[in-house]
N, CA, C and O of each residue as an XYZ file, in Angstrom:
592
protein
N     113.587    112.563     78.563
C     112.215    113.003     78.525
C     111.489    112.645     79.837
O     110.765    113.474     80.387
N     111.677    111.443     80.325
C     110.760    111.029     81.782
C     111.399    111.816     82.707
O     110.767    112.049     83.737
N     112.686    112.362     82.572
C     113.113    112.717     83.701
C     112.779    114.513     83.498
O     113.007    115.093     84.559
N     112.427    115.213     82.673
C     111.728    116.465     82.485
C     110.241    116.299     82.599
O     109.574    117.318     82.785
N     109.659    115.165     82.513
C     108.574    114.615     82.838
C     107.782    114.733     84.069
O     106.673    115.164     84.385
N     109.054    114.036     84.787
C     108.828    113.523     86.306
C     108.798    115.089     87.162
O     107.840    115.485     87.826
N     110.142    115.865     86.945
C     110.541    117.303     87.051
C     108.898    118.167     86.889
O     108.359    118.588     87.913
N     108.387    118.307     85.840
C     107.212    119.230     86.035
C     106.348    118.808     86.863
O     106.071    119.534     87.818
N     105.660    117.444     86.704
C     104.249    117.038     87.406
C     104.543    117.220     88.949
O     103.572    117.380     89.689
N     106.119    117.205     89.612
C     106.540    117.131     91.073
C     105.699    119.049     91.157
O     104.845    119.432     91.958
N     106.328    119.808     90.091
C     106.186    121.374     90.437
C     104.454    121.530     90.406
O     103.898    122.002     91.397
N     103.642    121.101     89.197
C     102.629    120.968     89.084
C     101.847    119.924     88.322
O     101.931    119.858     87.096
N     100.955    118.968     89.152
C     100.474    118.277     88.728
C      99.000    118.144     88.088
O      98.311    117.152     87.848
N      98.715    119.940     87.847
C      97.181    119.895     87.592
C      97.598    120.610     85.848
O      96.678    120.920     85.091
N      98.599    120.725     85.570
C      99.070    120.889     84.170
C      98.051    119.918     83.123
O      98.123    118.691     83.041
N      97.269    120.644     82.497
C      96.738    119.291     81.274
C      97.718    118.597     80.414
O      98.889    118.856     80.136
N      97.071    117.825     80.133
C      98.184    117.053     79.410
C      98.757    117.749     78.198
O      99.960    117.593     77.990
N      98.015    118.534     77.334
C      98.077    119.467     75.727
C      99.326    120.115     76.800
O     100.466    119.856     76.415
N      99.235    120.825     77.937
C     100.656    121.538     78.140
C     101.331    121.211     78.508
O     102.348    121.660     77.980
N     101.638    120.168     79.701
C     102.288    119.246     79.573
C     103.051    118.450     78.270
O     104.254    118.194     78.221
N     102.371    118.235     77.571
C     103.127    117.645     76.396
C     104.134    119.017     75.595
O     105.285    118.865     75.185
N     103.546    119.969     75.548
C     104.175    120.955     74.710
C     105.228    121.727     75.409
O     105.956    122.416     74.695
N     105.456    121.724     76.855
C     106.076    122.217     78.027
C     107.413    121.222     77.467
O     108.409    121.775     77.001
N     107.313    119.499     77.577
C     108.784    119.106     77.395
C     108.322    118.267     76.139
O     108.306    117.036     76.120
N     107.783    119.442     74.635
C     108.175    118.984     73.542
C     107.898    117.308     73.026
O     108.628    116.758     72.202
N     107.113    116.865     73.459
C     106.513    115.567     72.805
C     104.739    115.819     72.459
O     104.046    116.822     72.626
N     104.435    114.618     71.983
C     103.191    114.995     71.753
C     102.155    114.556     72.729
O     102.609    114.008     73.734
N     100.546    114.709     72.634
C      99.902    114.316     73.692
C      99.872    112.739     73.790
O      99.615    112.100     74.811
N     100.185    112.222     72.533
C      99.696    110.273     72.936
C     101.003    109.971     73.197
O     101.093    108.907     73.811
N     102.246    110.595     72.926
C     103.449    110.029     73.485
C     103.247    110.772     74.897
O     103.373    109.784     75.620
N     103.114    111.396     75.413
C     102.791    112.022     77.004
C     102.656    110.888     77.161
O     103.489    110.036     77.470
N     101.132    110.774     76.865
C      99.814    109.476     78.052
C     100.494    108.260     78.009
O     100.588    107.686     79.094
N     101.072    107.631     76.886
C     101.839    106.317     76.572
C     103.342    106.263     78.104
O     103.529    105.396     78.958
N     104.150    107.662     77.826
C     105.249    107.623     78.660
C     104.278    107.595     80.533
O     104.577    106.817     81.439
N     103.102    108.729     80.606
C     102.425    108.779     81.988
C     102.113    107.396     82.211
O     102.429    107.170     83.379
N     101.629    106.304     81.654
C     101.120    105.103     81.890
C     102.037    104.502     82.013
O     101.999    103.834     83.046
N     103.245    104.342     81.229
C     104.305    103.569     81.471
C     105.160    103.714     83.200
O     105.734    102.855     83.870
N     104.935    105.001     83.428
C     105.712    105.638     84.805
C     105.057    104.917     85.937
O     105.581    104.316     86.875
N     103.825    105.101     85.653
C     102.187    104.820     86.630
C     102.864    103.017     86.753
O     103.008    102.468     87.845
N     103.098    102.544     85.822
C     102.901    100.677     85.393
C     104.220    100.740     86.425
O     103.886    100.044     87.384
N     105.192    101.116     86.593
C     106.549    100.704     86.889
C     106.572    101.015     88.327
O     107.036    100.247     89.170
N     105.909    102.492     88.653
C     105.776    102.301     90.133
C     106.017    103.919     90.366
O     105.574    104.566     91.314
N     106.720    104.356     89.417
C     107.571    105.478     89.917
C     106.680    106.774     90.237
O     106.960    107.618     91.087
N     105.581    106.775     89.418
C     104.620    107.791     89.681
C     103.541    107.306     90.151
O     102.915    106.481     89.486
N     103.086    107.735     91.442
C     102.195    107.275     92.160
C     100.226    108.295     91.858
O      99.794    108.846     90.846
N      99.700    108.145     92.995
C      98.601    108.694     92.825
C      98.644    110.209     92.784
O      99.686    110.797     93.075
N      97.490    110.888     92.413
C      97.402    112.342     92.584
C      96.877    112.894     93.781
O      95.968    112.352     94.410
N      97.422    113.955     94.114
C      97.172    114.448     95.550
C      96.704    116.136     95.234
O      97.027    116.627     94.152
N      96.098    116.783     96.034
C      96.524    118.048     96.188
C      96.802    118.528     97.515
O      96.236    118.100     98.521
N      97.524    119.263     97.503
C      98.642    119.720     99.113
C      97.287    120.956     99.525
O      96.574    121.659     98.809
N      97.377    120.803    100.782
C      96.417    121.496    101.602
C      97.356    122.302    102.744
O      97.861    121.564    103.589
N      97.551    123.289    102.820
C      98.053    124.626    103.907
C      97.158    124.087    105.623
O      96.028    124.278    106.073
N      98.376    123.380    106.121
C      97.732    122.940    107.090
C      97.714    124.043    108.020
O      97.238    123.562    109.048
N      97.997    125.361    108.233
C      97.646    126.585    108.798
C      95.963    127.085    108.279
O      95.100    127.501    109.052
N      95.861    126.970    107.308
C      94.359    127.468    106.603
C      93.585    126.230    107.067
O      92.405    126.563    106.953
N      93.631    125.073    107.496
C      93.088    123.875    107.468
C      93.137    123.922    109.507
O      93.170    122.831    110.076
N      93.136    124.708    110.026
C      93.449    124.667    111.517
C      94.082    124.014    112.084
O      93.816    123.686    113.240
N      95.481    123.485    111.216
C      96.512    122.673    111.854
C      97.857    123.214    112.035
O      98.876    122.992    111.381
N      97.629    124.111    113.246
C      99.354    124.756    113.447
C     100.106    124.434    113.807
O     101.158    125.053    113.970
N      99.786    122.920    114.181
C     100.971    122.751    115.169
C     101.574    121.588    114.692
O     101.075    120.463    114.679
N     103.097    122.057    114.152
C     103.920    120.956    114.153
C     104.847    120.621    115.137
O     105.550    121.303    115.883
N     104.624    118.846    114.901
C     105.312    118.634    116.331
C     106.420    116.985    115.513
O     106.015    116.079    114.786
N     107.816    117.250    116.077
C     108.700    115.692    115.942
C     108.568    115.541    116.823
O     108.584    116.397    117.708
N     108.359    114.248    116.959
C     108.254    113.048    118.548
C     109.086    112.061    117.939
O     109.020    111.407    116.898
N     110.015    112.157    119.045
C     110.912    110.782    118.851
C     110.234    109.436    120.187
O     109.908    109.517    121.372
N     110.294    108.136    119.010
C     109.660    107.136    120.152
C     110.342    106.160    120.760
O     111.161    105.805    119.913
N     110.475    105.597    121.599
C     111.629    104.846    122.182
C     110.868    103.117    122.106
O     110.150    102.951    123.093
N     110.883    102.477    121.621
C     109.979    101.030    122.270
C     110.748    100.301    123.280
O     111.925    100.518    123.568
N     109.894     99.320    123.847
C     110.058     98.471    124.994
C     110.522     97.900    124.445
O     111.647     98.382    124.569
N     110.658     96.886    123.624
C     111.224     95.830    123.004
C     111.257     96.101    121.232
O     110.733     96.953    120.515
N     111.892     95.258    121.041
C     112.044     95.301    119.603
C     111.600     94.080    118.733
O     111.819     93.986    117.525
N     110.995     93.225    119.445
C     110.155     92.084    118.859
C     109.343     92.044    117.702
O     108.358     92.691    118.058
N     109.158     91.702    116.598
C     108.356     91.665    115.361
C     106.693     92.088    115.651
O     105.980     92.753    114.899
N     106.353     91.539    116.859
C     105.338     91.763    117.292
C     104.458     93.280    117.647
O     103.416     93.923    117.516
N     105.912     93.214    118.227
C     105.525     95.333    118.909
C     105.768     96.162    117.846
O     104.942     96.956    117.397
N     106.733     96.022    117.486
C     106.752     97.029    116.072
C     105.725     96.746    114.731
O     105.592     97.547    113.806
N     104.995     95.358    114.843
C     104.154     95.773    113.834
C     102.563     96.527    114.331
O     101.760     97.229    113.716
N     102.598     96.008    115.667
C     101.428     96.848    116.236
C     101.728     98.295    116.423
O     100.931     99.136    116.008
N     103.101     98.715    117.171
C     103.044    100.433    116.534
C     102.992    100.683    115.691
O     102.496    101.809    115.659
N     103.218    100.325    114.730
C     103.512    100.599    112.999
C     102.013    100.885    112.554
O     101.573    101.949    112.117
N     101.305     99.653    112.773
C      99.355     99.741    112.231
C      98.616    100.804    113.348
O      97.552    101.406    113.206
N      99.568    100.821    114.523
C      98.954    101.697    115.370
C      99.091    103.243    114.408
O      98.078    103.821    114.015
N     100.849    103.893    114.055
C     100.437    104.899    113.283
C      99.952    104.924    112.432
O      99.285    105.946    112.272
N      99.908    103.735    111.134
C      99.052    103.954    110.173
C      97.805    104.673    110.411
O      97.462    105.730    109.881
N      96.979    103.774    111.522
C      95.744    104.295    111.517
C      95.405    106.077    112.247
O      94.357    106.611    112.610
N      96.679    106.507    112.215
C      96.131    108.224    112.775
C      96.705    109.086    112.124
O      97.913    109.240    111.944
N      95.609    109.831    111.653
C      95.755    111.000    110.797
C      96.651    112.093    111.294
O      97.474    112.698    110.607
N      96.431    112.251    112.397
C      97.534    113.100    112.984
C      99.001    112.625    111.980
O      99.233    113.254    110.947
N      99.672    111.775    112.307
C     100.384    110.832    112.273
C     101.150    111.413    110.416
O     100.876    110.501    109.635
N     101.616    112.098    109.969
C     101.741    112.357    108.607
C     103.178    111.878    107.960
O     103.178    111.838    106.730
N     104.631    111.442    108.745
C     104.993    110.592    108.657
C     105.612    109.653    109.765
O     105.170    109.844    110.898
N     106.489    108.747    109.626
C     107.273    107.820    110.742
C     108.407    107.398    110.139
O     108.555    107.113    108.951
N     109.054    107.377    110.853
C     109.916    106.287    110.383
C     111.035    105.771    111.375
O     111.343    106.251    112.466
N     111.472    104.868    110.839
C     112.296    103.843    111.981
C     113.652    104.019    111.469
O     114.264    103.734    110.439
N     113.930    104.706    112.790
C     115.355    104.869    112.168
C     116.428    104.207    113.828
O     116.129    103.661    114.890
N     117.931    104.767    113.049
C     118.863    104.175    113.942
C     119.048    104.601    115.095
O     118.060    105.280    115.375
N     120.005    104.585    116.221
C     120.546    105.245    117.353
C     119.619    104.861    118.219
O     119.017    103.791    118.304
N     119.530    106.210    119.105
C     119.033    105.521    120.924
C     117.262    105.834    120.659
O     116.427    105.463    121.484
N     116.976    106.410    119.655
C     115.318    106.534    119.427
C     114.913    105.199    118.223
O     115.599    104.978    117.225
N     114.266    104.797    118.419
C     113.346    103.725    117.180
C     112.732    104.715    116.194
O     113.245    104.842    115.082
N     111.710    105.386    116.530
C     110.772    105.703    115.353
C     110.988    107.146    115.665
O     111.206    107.519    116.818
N     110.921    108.073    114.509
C     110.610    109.712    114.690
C     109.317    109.911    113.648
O     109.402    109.464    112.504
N     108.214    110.549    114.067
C     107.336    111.135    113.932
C     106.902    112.005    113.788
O     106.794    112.709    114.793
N     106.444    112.468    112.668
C     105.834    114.082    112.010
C     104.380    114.218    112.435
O     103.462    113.557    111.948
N     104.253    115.153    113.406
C     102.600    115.028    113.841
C     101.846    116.442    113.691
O     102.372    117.482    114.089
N     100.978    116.416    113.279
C     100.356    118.191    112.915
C      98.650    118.060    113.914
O      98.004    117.012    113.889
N      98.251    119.111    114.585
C      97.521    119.062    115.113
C      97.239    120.012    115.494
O      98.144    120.690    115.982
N      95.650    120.644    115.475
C      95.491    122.065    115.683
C      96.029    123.017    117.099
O      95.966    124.247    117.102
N      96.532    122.244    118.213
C      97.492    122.596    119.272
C      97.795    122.096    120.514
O      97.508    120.922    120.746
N      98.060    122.434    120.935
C      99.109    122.173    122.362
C      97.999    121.103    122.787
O      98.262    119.904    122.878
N      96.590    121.705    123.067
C      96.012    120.418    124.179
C      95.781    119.493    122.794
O      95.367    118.545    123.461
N      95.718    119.070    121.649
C      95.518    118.275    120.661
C      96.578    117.285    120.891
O      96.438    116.062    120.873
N      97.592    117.914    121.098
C      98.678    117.013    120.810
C      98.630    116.441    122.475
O      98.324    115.251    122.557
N      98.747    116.751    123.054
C      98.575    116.331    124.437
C      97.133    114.984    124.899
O      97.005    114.258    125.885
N      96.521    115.115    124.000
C      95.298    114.210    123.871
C      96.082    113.099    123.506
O      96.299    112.043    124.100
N      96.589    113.667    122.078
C      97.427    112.192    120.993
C      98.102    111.659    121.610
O      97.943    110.445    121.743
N      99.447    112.510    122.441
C     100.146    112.299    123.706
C      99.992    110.997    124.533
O     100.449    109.872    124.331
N      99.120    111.545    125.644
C      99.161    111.078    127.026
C      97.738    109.912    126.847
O      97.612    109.085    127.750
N      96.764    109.893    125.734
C      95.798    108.889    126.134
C      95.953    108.035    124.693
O      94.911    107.528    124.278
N      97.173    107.838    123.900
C      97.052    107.292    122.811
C      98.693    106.917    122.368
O      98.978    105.771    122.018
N      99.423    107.691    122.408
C     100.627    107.458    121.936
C     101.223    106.688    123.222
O     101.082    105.470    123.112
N     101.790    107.057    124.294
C     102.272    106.476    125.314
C     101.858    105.149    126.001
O     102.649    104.322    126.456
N     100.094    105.038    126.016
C      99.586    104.249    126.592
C      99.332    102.663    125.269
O      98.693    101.616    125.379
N     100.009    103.112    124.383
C     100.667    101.777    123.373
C     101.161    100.816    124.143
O     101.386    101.299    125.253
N     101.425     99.742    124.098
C     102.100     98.690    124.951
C     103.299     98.447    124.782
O     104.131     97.914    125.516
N     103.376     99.024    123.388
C     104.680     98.858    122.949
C     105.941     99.691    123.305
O     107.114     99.325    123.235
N     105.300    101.250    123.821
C     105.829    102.317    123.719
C     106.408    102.443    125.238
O     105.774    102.399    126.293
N     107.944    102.629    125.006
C     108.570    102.919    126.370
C     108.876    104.622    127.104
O     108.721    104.988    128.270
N     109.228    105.198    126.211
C     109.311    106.665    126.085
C     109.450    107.383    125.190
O     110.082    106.881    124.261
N     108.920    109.012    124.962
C     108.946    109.764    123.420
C     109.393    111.136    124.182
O     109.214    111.528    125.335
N     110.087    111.731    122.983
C     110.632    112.811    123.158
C     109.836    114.172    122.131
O     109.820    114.129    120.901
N     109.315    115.143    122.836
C     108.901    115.893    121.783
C     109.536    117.214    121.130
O     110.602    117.512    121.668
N     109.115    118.125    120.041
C     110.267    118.906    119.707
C     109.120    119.636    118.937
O     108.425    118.931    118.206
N     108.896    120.726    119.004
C     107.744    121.849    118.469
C     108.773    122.537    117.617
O     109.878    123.028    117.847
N     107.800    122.357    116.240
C     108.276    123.592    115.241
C     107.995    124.811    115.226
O     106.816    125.160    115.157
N     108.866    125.587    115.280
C     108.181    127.390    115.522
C     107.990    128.050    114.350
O     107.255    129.034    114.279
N     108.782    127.448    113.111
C     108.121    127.739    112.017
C     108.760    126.707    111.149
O     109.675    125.940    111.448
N     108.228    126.803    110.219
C     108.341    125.707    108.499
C     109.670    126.617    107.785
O     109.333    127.744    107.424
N     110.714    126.354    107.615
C     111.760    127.144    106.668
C     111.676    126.470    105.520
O     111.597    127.199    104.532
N     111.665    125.301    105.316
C     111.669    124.269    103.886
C     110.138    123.188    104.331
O     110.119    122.536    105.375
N     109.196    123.187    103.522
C     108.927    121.903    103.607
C     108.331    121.599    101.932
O     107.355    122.221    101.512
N     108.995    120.664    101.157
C     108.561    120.172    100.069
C     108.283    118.471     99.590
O     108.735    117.536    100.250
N     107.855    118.378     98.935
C     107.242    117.172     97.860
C     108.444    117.135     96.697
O     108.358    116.049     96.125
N     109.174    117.673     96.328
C     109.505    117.745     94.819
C     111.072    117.186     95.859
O     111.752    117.717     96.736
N     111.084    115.778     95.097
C     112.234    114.938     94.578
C     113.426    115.697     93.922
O     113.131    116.056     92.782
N     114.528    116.003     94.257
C     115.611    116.166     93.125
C     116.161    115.321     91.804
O     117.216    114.730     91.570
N     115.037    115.530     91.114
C     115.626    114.236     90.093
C     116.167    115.125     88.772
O     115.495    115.824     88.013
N     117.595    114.863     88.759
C     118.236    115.095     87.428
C     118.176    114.920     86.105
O     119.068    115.364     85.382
């Protein structure tokens, strides 16, 4: 049941609960009882709604791979709060090989990102060199987990 659960709210999460419940066959106080239990454990987080970052004047997707100067506890937690704090910034992560961090950045265009660029991303203390990589279009991009 949680896992037909988990399965709809990923497809749609503005489902009321009356259909929701009747969609995977339980009732509405066993729904809210199992939704609270999901919410308590961790697995289902907050509610969002997804915004068309083309309709929202954000065309431009961009991966930046980041290289750091060092790898000290220090520098990586200041880049780290450094991306937290920019919206641009939609994900990161630290991964293996000859780049540290790769970066999902959306921004309404070329001179936007070039702002984020050259007077904000680079001029980090931490930051030794980044590589960039423009999306020309979106073929897949989703939210919905494969959960069996």
């Amino acid at each position: 049941m949680d896992r037909k659960l988990v399965r709809s709210l990923q497809k749609d999460a503005a489902l009321s609960q009356q259909r929701l419940a009747e969609s995977i066959g339980v009732s509405p106080a066993s729904l809210w009882r199992r939704l609270k239990s999901l919410e308590k454990t961790g697995l289902l987080g907050k509610l969002v709604r997804l915004v068309d970052p083309v309709a929202a004047g954000l065309s431009l997707d961009v991966i930046c791979q980041v290289q750091m100067q060092n790898h000290d506890e220090e520098t990586r937690t200041s880049f780290e709060e450094f991306v937290a704090s920019r919206g641009e910034i939609l994900a990161c992560f630290s991964t293996s090989g000859e780049w540290d961090y790769l970066l999902h950045i959306i921004v309404p265009d070329i001179a936007g990102y070039e702002r984020l660029l050259m007077e904000d991303l680079l001029r980090h203390p931490g930051v030794s060199q980044s590589s960039s990589h423009f999306a020309l279009k979106r073929i897949k991009h989703t939210t919905v987990l494969p959960i069996s």
